[in-house]
C-alpha positions in Angstrom: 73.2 -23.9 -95.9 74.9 -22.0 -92.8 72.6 -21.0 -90.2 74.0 -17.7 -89.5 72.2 -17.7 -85.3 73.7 -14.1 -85.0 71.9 -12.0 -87.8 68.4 -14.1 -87.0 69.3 -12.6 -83.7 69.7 -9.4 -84.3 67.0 -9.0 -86.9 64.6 -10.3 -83.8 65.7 -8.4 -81.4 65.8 -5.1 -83.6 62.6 -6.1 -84.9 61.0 -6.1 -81.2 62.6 -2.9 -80.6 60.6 -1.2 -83.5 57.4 -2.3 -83.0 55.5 -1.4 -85.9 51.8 -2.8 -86.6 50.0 -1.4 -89.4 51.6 1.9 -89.6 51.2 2.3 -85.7 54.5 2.7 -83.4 54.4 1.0 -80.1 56.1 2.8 -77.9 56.4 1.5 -73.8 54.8 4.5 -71.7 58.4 5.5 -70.7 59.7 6.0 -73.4 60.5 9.8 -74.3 61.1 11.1 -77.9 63.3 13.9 -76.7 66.1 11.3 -75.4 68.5 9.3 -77.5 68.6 5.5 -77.6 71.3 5.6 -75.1 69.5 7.5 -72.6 66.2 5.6 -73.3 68.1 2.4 -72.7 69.4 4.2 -69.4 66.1 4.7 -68.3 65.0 1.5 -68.7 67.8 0.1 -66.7 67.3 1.8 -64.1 63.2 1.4 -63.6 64.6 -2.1 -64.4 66.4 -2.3 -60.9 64.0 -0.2 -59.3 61.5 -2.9 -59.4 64.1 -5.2 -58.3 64.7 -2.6 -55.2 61.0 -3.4 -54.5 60.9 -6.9 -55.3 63.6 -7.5 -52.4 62.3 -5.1 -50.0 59.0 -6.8 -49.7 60.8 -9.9 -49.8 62.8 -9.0 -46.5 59.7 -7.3 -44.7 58.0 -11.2 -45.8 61.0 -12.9 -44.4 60.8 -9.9 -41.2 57.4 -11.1 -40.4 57.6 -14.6 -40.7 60.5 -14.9 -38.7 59.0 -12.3 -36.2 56.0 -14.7 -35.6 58.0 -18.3 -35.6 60.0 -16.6 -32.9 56.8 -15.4 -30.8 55.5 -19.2 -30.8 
């Protein structure tokens, strides 16, 4: 018997995207019904990178700060 790795794959992955327990959709708070699958993957991509945009900018004002104060001693 084959183990066929990409239809397990997709079947999980499809699966998590249709969350369906007991009759009840789970739908992330961002997700719209007026927009297609396209444009709700869009918008997830993009609140995707902004928290990366904030991840690094409180990285750098970290690094800022640290630096600031080894330089003051």
């Amino acid at each position: 018997m084959e183990l066929n790795i990409r239809k397990y794959f997709t079947n999980f992955v499809r699966g998590m995207g249709s969350l369906n327990i007991m009759g009840y959709n789970f739908k992330p708070y961002w997700m719209k019904d007026n927009l297609t699958p396209q444009e709700q993957d869009a918008l997830a991509i993009k609140r995707d990178w902004e928290k990366v945009g904030e991840d690094l900018r409180i990285s750098m004002d970290n690094f800022k700060k640290s630096l600031s104060n080894k330089l003051k001693d």
